[in-house]
N, C-alpha and C positions, 0 to 999 in steps of 0.2 A: 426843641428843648427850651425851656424857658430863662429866662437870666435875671440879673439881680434887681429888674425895674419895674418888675411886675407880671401878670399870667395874660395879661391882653392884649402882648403882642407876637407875634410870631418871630424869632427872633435866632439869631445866630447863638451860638453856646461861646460867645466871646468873654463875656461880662460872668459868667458863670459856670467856667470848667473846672471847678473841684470835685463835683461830683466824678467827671472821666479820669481827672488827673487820680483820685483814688482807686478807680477800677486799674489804671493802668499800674497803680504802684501795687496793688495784689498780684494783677499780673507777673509783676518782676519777685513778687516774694519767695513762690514755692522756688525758684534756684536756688536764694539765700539756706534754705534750711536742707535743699536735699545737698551741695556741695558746703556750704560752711559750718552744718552746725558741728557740734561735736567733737571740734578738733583746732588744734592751736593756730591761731591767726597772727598773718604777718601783713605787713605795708602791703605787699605783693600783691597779696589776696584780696585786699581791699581796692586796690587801685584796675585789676584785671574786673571784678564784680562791678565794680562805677563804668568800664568800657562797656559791657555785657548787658546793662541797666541802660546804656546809653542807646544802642541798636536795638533792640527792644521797645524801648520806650518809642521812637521814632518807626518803626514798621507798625504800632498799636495807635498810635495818636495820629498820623497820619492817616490810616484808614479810616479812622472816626471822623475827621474832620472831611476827608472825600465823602463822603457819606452825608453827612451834616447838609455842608453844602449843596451840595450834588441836588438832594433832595429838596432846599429852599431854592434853587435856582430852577427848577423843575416847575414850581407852584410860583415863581414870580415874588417870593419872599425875599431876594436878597434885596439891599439898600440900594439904591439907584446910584448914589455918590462913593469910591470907594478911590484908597491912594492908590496908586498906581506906581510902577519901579519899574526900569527896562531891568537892571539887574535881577528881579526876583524873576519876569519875566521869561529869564535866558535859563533859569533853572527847568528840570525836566518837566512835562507836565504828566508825564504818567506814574502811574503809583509807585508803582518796582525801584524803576531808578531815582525817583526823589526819595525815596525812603532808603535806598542804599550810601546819598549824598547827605543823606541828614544822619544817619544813622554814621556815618562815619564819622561826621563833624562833631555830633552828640557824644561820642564815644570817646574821642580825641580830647575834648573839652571837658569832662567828665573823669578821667584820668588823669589829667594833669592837676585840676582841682583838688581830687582826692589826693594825691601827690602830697603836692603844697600842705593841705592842711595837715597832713600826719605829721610832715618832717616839720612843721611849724609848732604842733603842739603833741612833743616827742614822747612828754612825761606820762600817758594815761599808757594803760596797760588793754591790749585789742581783746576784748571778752565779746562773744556773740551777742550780750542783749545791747553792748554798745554798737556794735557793729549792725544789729537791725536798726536800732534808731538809727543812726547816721542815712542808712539805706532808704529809711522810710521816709526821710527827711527830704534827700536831695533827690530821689526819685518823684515824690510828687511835685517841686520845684520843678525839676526839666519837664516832665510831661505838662503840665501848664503851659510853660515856655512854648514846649511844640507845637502844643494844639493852637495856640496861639498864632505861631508860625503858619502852621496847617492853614487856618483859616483865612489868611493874609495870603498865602498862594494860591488856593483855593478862588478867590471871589474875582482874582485878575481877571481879565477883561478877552485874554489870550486863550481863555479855557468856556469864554462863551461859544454856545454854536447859535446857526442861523434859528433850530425853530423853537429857543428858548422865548419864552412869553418875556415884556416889559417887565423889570425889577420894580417893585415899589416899595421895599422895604424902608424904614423910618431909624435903622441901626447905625451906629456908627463905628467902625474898623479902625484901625490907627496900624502904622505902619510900626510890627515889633523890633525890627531889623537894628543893628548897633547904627547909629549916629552920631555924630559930632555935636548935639549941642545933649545930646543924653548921656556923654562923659563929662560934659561941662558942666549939667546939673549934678554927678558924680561926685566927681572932684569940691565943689564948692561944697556940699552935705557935706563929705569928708572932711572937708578941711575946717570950715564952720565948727564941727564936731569937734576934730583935734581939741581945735585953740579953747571952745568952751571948756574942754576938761581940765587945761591946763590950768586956767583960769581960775577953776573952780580948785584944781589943787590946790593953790597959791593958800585959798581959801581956809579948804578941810586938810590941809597936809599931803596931801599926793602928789605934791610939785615941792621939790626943794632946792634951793636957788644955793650950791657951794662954790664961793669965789665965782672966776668965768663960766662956771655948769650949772648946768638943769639937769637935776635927776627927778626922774619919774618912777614914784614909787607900786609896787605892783598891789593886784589886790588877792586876800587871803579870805579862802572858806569863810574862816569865824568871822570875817566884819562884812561879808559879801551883803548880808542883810539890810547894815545902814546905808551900803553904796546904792544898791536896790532902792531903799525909800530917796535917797537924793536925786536918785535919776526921776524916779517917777513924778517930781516935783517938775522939772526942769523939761523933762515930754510935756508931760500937761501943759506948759506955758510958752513950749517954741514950736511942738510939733501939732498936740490934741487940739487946740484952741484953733491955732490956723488953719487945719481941716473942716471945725466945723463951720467956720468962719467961709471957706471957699466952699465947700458943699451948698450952705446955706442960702449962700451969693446962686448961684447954680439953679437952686429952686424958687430964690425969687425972681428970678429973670424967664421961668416958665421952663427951663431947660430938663426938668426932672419928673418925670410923670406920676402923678398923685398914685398913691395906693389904691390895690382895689378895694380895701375895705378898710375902717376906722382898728385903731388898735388903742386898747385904753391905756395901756403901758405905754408905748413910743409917744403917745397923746400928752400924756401928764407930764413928761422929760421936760426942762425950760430948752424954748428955741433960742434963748439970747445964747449964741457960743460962750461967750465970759462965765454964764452962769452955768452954762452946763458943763465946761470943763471943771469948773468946780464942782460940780458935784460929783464928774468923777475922777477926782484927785483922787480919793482916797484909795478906789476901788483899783485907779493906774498905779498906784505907790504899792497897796500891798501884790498886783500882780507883777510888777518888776523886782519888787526885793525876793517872792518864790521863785519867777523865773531862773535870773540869773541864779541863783540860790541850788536849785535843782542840779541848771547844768554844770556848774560845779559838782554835786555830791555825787552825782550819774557818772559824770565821766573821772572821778575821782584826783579833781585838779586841787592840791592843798593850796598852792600858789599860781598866780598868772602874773605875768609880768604887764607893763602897759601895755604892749600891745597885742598881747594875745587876747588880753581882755577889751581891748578898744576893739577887736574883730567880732567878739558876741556879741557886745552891747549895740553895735551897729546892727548888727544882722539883728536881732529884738524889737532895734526900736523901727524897720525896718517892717518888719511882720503888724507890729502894732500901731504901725500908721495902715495899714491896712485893716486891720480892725476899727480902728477910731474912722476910717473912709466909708467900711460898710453900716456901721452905727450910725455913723453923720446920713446917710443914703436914706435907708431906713426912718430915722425921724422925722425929716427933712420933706419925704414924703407923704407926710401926714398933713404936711398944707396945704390948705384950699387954695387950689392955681386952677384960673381960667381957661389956659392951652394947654396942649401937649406936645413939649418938640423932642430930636430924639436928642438920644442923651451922649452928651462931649464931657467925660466926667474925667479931669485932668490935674489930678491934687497930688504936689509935692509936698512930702513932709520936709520939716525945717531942721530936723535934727537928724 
C-alpha cells in the first residue's frame, strides 16, 4: 500500500491508513442503521454502539495489518530498524487472542469516552443523523489508532522466523503506545491553549475579572462566527506557521523524499512558512469560523459554556494541524533534494 511520501517505495500503510481506517468505519456502519435507526435514542445506546464499534474495529484492523505486514516481511520490505517494547512483546502474537485483547481495551475505552461526552454535553437532543456523525467520527479515529497499533506489533522482532529474508526497508515506525513524555506534550498544548484563551478574553470580552473572580464567558451560536475568524488568526501564527516551518526544516535536511513528479500548483505555493501562512490565513479563518459554526448548528448547541467549547476547539485545531502537516509534506516535497532518507516526520502543533 502506498503512504504519504510518494509511490516509489514499498512501504508499510503507517503514514497512510485513511484509506482502511474508512473501509473499517463502513464496516461498523450497516449495525448503526439495522439497530439504531428509526427509533428513539438514549446515552445507553450510544455508549453500548462505541463498545460494539470498538470490538469490531479491532478484529478488522488487526487482520489488515497481519496481513500488511505479514506480506512486506515475506518480500524483505519491512525497515531494518524498528522500536522494539518487551511489554508489546508479552502481548499475544496470534491473531484471535490479540484481537480479543485489543477489542476489549478498544471497547472499554470507547464507552467510557462516549459516556463522558454525552453526560458532559447533556443539552443536544440524540437524533440518528447526529448519532451517525458522532459514529463516523470516532470510528475512523480508533481504527487508525489500531492499525497503527497493529502495525507496531506486527513488525516486533518476536513474530520474525528463521527463513524470513534480510529487511531492508527505508520506513520508519514510532512506537503508538501511551508514554510519559506524550502526556507531557498533552498537558503543555492544553495548558498553553487554556491561558492563551484567557488572555485573549481579557482581550475580546470572554474573560471577566469580578472582585477575586474569573469568569469565563461561554460562547453562543450567533457570535460563533467572529470566534471562528479569531481563532483562525491565532492557528495560523502559533500552530500553521510552526508546521510549515518544522516540515520545511525536514526537507532541507534531505529527510523528505522529493516527489515523483512536478506539481504546478504545490510548485507555485511560496516555500518561505511566514509567507505561506499568510496566504493561508484567510483560507484557515474562514474554515474555522464554518467549522465550529457547523458543529454548533448540527448538534443544535445555542450555548456552550468555556469548556465545553474549549473541548471542540481543541479537537479542530487538532485535526487541522494535521491538515496543515500534510500540505506542509506535500509542498515541501516539491524541492529539489540531492538524497533520499526515510522519513521521521514529528510535528507538534503549538496550539
Amino acid at each position: 500500500m502506498k503512504n504519504s511520501v510518494g509511490k516509489s517505495r514499498t512501504d508499510l500503510p503507517y503514514l497512510n491508513n485513511l484509506p482502511m481506517a474508512l473501509v473499517v468505519c463502513i464496516i461498523n456502519l450497516p449495525l448503526a442503521f439495522l439497530v439504531q435507526y428509526g427509533r428513539a435514542l438514549t446515552v445507553r445506546d450510544f455508549v453500548i454502539d462505541a463498545a460494539i464499534c470498538g470490538v469490531v474495529t479491532a478484529f478488522t484492523s488487526l487482520a489488515y495489518t497481519r496481513w500488511a505486514v505479514g506480506s512486506r516481511r515475506a518480500h524483505g520490505a519491512l525497515p531494518a530498524q524498528v522500536p522494539t517494547g518487551a511489554f508489546v512483546q508479552r502481548m499475544p502474537r496470534s491473531y484471535f487472542p490479540l484481537a480479543v485483547l485489543t477489542g476489549t481495551a478498544a471497547a472499554t475505552l470507547m464507552a467510557l469516552i462516549t459516556w463522558a461526552l454525552l453526560t458532559f454535553y447533556s443539552e443536544t437532543d440524540y437524533t440518528f443523523p447526529r448519532f451517525l456523525a458522532w459514529k463516523i467520527g470516532y470510528s475512523i479515529l480508533l481504527a487508525a489508532k489500531v492499525i497503527e497499533f497493529g502495525i507496531f506489533r506486527h513488525v516486533q522482532p518476536d513474530l520474525a522466523r528463521p527463513s524470513d529474508p534480510p529487511q531492508k526497508g527505508r520506513q520508519t515506525v514510532i512506537n503508538p503506545l501511551p508514554r510519559r513524555e506524550m502526556f507531557s506534550r498533552l498537558y503543555a498544548s492544553v495548558t498553553t491553549d487554556f491561558g492563551m484563551n484567557m488572555l485573549l478574553g481579557l482581550v475580546l470580552g470572554g474573560t471577566i475579572i469580578q472582585g477575586d473572580m474569573v469568569v469565563l464567558t461561554g460562547v453562543a451560536q450567533s457570535g460563533v462566527v467572529i470566534t471562528g475568524l479569531v481563532l483562525g488568526i491565532i492557528v495560523s501564527l502559533l500552530m500553521v506557521r510552526p508546521t510549515l516551518a518544522s516540515v520545511q526544516q525536514i526537507a532541507l535536511a534531505g529527510n523528505l523524499p522529493p516527489a515523483g513528479k512536478p506539481n504546478r500548483f504545490l510548485s507555485a505555493l511560496p516555500a518561505n512558512p511566514w509567507v505561506l501562512a499568510g496566504v493561508l490565513l484567510l483560507p484557515v479563518m474562514a474554515l474555522s469560523s464554518l467549522s465550529l459554526w457547523a458543529v454548533m448548528r448540527f448538534f443544535g448547541f445555542e450555548t456552550l459554556n468555556f469548556f465545553q467549547f474549549f473541548i471542540i476547539r481543541t479537537a479542530y485545531t487538532k485535526l487541522l494541524s494535521r491538515l496543515a502537516e500534510a500540505l506542509a509534506v506535500h509542498r515541501y516535497r516539491q524541492l529539489p533534494l540531492p538524497e533520499t532518507k526515510p522519513l521521521k516526520l514529528e510535528v507538534e502543533p503549538h496550539v
